[in-house]
C-alpha positions as CSV (number, residue, x, y, z in Angstrom):
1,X,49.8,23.2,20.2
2,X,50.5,22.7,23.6
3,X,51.4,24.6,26.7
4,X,53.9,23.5,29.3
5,X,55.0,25.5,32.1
6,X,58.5,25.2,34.0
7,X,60.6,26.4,36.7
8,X,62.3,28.9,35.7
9,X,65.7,27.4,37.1
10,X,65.2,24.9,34.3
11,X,64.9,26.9,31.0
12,X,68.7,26.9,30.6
13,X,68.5,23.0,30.6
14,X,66.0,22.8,27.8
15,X,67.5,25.7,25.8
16,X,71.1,24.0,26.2
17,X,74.7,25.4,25.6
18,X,73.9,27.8,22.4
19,X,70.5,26.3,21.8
20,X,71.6,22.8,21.4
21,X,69.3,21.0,23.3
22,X,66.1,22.5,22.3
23,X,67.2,21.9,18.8
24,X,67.9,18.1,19.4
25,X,64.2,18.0,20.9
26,X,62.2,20.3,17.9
27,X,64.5,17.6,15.6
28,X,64.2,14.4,17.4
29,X,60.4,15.0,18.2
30,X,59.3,16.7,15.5
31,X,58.4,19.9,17.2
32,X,58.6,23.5,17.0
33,X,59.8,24.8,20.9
34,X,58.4,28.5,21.4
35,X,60.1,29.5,25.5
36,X,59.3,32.4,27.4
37,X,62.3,32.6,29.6
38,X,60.3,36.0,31.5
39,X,57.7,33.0,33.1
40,X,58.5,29.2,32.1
41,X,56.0,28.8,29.3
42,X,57.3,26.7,26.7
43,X,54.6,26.5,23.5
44,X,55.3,23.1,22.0
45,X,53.7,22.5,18.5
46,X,53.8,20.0,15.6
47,X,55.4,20.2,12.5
48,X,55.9,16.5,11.7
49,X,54.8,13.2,12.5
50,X,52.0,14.1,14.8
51,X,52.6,10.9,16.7
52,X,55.7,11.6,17.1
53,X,54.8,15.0,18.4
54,X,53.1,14.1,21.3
55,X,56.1,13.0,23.3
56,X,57.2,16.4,23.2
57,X,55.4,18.1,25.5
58,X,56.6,15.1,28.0
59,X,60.3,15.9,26.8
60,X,59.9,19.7,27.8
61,X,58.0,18.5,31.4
62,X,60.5,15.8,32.3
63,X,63.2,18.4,31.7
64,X,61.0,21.1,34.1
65,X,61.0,18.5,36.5
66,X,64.3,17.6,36.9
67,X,65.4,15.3,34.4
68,X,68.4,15.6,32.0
69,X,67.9,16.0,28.9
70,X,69.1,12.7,27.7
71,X,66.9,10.7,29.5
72,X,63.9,13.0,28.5
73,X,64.6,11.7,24.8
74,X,64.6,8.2,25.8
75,X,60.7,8.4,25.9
76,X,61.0,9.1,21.9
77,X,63.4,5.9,22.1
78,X,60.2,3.4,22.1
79,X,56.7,3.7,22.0
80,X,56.4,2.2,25.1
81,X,58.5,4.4,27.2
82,X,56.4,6.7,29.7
83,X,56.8,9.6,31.6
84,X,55.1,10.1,35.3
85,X,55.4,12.3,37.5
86,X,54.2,11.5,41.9
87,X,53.0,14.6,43.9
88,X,54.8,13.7,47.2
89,X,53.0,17.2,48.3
90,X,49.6,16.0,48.2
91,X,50.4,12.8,50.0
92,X,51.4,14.9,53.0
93,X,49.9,16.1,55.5
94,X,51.5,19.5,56.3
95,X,55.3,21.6,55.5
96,X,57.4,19.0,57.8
97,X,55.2,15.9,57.1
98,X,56.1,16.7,53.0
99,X,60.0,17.3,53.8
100,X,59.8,13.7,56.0
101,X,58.4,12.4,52.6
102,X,60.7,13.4,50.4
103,X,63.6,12.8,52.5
104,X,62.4,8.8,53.2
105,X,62.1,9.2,49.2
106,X,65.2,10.5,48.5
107,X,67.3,8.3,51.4
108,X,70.2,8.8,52.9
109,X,72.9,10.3,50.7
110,X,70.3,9.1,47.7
111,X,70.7,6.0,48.0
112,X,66.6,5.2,48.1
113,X,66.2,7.3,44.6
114,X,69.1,5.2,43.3
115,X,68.3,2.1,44.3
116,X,64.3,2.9,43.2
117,X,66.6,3.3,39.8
118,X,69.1,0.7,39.8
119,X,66.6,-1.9,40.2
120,X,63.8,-1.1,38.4
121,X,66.0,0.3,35.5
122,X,63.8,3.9,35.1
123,X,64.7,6.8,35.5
124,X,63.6,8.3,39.0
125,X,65.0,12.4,39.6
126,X,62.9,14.2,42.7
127,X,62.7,17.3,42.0
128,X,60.9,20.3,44.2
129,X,57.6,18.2,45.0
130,X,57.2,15.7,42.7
131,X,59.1,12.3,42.4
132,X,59.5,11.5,38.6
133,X,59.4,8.4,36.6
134,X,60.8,7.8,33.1
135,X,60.7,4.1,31.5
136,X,58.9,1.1,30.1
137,X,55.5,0.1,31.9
138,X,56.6,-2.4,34.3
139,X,59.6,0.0,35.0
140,X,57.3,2.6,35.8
141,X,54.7,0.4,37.7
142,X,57.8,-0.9,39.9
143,X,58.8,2.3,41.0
144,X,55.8,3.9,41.5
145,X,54.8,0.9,43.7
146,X,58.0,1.4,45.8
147,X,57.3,5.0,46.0
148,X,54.0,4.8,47.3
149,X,55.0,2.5,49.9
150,X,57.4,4.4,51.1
151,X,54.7,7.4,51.7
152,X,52.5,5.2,53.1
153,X,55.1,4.6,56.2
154,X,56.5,1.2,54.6
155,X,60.2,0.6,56.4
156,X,63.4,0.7,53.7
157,X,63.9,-2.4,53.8
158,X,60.5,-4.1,52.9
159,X,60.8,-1.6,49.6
160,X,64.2,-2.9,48.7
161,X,62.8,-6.2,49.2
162,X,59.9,-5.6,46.5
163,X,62.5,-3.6,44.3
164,X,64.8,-6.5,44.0
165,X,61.7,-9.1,43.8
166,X,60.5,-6.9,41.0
167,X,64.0,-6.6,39.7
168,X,64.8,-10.4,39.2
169,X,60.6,-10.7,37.6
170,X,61.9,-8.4,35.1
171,X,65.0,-10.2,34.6
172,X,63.1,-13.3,34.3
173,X,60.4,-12.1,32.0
174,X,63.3,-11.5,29.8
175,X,62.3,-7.9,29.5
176,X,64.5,-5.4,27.9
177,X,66.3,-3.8,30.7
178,X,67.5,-0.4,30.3
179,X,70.1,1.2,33.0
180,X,70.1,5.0,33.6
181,X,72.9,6.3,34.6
182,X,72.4,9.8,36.1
């Protein structure tokens, strides 16, 4: 059994309309889903195929951190699908240095975030402090490449540059690409 905590402006997005969600995810994953609405503790535990189990606790966090729940269960879609989560907090200096962050994260009118998704075909939702990350390895790699360029001061445009280089590799390598919509 596991332990996961989440915001609590989140539990209503893993229980889902009448339950529905966290039902999809104890079925789907093969976990049992014990929530404690009072502080965001969400017990997850196995009662199937133990490997299949282990993606759940990664459902429940993507979920805390900002991701719908349809694109959490797309890490039980393959083995290879990963979840990972960026602390743009700790690569800031202080309160206004972490807001510059996650605003040359997030771009103007999102259009960094969707781009960071569009052509790296992951999922990317920022979220409170952390920038998360939901797709194949090279997906993942891709993005979190872009993202720490961008907090190390990189300009736009050199990322979008390396996005769409790493795009058309992908492309090339003839590599499954999945597009999120979200």
């Amino acid at each position: 059994m596991q332990h996961v905590k989440i915001p609590q402006d989140r539990i209503g997005v893993l229980i889902g309309e009448g339950g529905e969600t966290m039902r999809e995810i104890e079925e789907r994953a093969e976990v049992r889903l014990d929530i404690d609405s009072e502080d965001g503790t969400v017990k997850v535990e196995s009662v199937g195929d133990p490997v299949t189990a282990l993606k759940g606790p990664d459902i429940v966090k993507a979920i805390g951190r900002g991701f719908a729940p349809d694109d959490a269960l797309a890490l039980l879609e393959d083995d290879m699908m990963m979840f990972e989560l960026i602390d743009i907090e700790a690569a800031s200096r202080n309160k206004n240095d972490f807001r510059r962050q996650k605003g040359r994260l997030i771009g103007e009118g999102g259009r960094t975030r969707e781009l960071m998704q569009e052509l790296s075909g992951a999922a990317v939702v920022i979220y409170g402090s952390t920038l998360g990350i939901i797709g194949g390895p090279e997906q993942v790699d891709a993005v979190r490449e872009a993202a720490e360029m961008i907090l190390d001061g990189a300009p736009h445009g050199s990322v979008y540059s390396f996005l769409e280089r790493k795009h058309n590799e992908m492309k090339h390598k003839g590599l499954e690409y999945h597009q999120f919509t979200g």
